[in-house]
C-alpha positions as a printed NumPy array, in Angstrom:
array([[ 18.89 , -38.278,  35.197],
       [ 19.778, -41.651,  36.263],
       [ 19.967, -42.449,  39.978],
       [ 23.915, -43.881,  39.303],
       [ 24.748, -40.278,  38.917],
       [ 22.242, -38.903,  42.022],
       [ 24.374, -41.427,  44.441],
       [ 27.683, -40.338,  43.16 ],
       [ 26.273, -36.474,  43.966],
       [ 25.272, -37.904,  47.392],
       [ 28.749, -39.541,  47.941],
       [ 30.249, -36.116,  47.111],
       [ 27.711, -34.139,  49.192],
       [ 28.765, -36.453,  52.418],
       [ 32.535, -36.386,  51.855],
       [ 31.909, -32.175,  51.982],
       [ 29.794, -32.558,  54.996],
       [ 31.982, -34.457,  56.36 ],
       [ 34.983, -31.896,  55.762],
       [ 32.761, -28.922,  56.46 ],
       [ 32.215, -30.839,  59.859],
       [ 35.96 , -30.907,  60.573],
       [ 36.854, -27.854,  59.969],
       [ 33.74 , -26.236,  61.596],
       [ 35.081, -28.248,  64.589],
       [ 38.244, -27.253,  64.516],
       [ 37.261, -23.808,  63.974],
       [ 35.488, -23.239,  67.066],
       [ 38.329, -24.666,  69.087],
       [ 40.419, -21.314,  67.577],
       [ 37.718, -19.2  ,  68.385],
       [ 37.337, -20.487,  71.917],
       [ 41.344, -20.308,  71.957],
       [ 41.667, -23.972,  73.227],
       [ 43.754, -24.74 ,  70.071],
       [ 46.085, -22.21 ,  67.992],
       [ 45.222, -22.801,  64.204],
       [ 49.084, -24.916,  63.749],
       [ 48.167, -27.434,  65.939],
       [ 46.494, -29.692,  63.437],
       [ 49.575, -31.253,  61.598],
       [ 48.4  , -33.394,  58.709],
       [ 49.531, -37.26 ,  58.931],
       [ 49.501, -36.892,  62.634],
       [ 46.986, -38.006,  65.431],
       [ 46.328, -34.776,  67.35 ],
       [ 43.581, -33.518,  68.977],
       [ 40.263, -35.142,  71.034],
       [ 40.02 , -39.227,  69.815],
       [ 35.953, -37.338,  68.115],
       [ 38.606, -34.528,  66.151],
       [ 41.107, -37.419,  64.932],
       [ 37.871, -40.007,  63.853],
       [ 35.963, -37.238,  62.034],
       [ 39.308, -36.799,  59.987],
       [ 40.039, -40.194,  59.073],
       [ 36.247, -40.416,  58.194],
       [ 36.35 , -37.152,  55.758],
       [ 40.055, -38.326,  54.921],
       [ 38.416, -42.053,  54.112],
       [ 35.427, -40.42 ,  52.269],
       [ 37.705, -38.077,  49.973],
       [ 39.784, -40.908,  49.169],
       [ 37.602, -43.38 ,  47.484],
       [ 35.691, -40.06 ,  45.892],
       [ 37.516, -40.702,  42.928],
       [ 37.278, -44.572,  42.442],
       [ 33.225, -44.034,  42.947],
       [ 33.825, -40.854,  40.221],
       [ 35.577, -43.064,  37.959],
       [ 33.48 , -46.331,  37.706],
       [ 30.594, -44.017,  37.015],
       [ 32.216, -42.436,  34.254],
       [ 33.466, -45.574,  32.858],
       [ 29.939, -46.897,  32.977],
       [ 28.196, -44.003,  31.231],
       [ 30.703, -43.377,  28.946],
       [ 30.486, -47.374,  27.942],
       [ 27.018, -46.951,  27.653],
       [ 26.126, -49.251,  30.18 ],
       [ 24.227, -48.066,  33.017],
       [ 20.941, -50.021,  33.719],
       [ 19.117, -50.876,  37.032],
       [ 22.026, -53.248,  38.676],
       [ 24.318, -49.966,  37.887],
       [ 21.51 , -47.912,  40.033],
       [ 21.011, -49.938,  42.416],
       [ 24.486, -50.419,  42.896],
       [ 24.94 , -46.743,  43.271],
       [ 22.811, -46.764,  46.335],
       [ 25.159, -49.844,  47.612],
       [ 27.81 , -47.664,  48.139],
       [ 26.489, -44.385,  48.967],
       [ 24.633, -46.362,  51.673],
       [ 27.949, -48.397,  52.913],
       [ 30.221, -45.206,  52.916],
       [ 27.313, -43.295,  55.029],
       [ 27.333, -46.097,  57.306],
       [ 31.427, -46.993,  57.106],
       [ 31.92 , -43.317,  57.994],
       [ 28.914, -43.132,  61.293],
       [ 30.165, -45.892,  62.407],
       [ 33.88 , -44.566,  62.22 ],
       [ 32.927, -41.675,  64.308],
       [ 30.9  , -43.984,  66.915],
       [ 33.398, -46.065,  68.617],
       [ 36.748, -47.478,  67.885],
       [ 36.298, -50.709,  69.313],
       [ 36.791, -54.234,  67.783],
       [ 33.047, -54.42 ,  66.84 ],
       [ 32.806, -50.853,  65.448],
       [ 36.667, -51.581,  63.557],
       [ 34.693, -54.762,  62.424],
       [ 31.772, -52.915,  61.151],
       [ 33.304, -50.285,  59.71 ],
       [ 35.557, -52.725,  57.46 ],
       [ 32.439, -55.048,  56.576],
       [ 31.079, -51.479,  55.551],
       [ 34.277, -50.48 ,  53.286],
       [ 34.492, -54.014,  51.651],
       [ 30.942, -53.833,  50.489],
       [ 32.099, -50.479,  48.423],
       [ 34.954, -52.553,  47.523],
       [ 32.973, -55.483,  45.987],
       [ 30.561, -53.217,  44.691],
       [ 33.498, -51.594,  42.35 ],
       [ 35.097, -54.249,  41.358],
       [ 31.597, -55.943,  40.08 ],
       [ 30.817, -52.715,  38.608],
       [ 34.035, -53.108,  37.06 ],
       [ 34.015, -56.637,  35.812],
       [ 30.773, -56.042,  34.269],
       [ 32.128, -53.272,  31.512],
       [ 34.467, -56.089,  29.712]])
């Protein structure tokens, strides 16, 4: 199997982690009855500043799942995958792993910083993938 297709696996691995985390998290504040099971509205900053970061990170994760999904596909189906397209694959599995740690680290200008360097190296990273299939 090519390692394209082993990165996109690990990309959808993290985002569930990631989600798994949250609600794990969430699901021990029920149990310990420190939150009722409504007070998560979706859209809405609620909870500890660690609750409303591991969110956006799943939130982040699950939302670019499909643009990773789709330039793979594009790429097989074209016939095109080689060692740039592998390599590449590790790229952004390692960007999103690090856009997302550093997401749940800190939220100051250096992390915000970070984390966008991180999330325009996926971007880049697409749209070469991209470029290359015409």
């Amino acid at each position: 199997m090519e390692t394209i297709y082993f990165t996109l696996i690990g990309f959808a691995l993290w985002t569930l982690g990631l989600g798994v985390s949250l609600t794990t998290y969430r699901s021990i504040l029920v149990l310990l009855g420190k939150k009722k099971s409504n007070e998560f509205p979706a859209g809405v900053q609620h909870g500890s500043d660690f609750n409303w970061r591991l969110n956006r990170a799943h939130l982040n994760s699950l939302e670019n799942l499909p643009l990773f999904l789709t330039v793979v596909f594009l790429t097989s189906s074209f016939g095109m995958i080689d060692s740039f397209v592998n390599q590449a694959g590790f790229v952004i599995l390692g960007a999103r792993v690090m856009q997302s740690l550093t997401h749940l680290t800190s939220t100051s200008v250096l992390a915000v910083n970070v984390r966008f360097t991180f999330y325009m190296i996926q971007i880049v990273t697409y749209i070469v993938l991209l470029v290359r299939l015409f």
